[in-house]
GUSE-763168 format. One line per field, with one value per residue (C-alpha): residue number from 0; z, x, y. Coordinates in steps of 0.25 Angstrom, whole numbers, plus 5000, padded with zeros to 4 digits. Layout:
num: (NUM:...)
c3: (Z:...)
c1: (X:...)
c2: (Y:...)
END
This chain:
num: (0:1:2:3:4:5:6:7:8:9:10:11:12:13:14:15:16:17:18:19:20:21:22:23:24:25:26:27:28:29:30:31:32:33:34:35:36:37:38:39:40:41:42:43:44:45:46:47:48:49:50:51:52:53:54:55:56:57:58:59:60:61:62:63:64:65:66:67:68:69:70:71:72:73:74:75:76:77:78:79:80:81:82:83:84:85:86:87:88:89:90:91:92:93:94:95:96:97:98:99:100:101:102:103:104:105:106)
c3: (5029:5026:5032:5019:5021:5037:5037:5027:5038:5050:5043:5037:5023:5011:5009:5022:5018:5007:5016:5027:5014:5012:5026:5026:5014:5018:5032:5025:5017:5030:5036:5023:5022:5038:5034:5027:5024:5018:5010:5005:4997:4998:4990:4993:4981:4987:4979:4965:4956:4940:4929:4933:4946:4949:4958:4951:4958:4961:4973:4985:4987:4978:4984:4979:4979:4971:4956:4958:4963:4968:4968:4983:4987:5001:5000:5007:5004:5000:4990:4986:4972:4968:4969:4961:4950:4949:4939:4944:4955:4954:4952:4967:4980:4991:5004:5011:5023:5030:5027:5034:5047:5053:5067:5060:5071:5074:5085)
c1: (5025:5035:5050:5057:5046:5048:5062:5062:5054:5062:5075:5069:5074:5071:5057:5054:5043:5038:5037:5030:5019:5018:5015:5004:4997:4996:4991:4981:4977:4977:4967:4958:4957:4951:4940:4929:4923:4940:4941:4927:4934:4947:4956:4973:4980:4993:5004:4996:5007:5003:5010:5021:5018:5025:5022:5014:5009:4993:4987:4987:4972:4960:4946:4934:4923:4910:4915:4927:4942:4950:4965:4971:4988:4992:5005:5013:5012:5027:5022:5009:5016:5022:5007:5000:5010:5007:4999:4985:4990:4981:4969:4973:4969:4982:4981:4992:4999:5011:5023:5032:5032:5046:5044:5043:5052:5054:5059)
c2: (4965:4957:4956:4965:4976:4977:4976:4990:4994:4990:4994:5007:5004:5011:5003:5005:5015:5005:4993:5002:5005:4993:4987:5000:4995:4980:4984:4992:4980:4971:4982:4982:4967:4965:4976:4972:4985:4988:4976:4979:4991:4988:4979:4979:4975:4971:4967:4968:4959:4960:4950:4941:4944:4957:4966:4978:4992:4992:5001:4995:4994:4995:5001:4995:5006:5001:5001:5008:5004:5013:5011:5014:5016:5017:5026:5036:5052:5052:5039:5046:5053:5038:5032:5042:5041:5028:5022:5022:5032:5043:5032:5026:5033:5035:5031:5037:5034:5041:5031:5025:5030:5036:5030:5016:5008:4993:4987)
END
């Protein structure tokens, strides 16, 4: 995680919730890569950049099943609506998690 992301954490700011999404989703990507049987299926896209090098919007994992792909988002019930009106957002499965939590303390 870097520094920016925890201390919207620590300090609670406004992108607090989107700093904790993202610390899920790279944890889950971390978890999937030391699993052979995981990776075998499951590829994290990261931070997919397109032309010029920006940043463009991609599902944060792609399941591999046989001939098929399958387009996979981690997000939030509160989030859910925003994903599905996405592009491909009805092509992609949800995986949802609570969010941030309100007991989220640092010392």
């Amino acid at each position: 995680m870097s520094q920016g992301s925890y201390r919207h954490l620590e300090r609670g700011t406004a992108l607090a919730a989107a700093s904790f999404g993202k610390a899920v989703e790279r944890l889950v990507a971390l978890y999937v890569a030391a699993d052979e049987s995981l990776s075998a299926v499951l590829m994290h896209t990261g931070q997919t950049r397109g032309p010029g090098g920006k940043f463009v919007q991609s599902p944060d994992f792609i399941g591999k099943e046989a001939y098929n792909l399958r387009l996979i988002d981690i997000t939030t019930p509160a989030e859910l609506d925003k994903h599905l009106a996405r592009p491909r957002g009805e092509a992609t499965d949800h995986v949802l998690y609570p969010g941030l939590p309100a007991e989220l303390e640092f010392d």
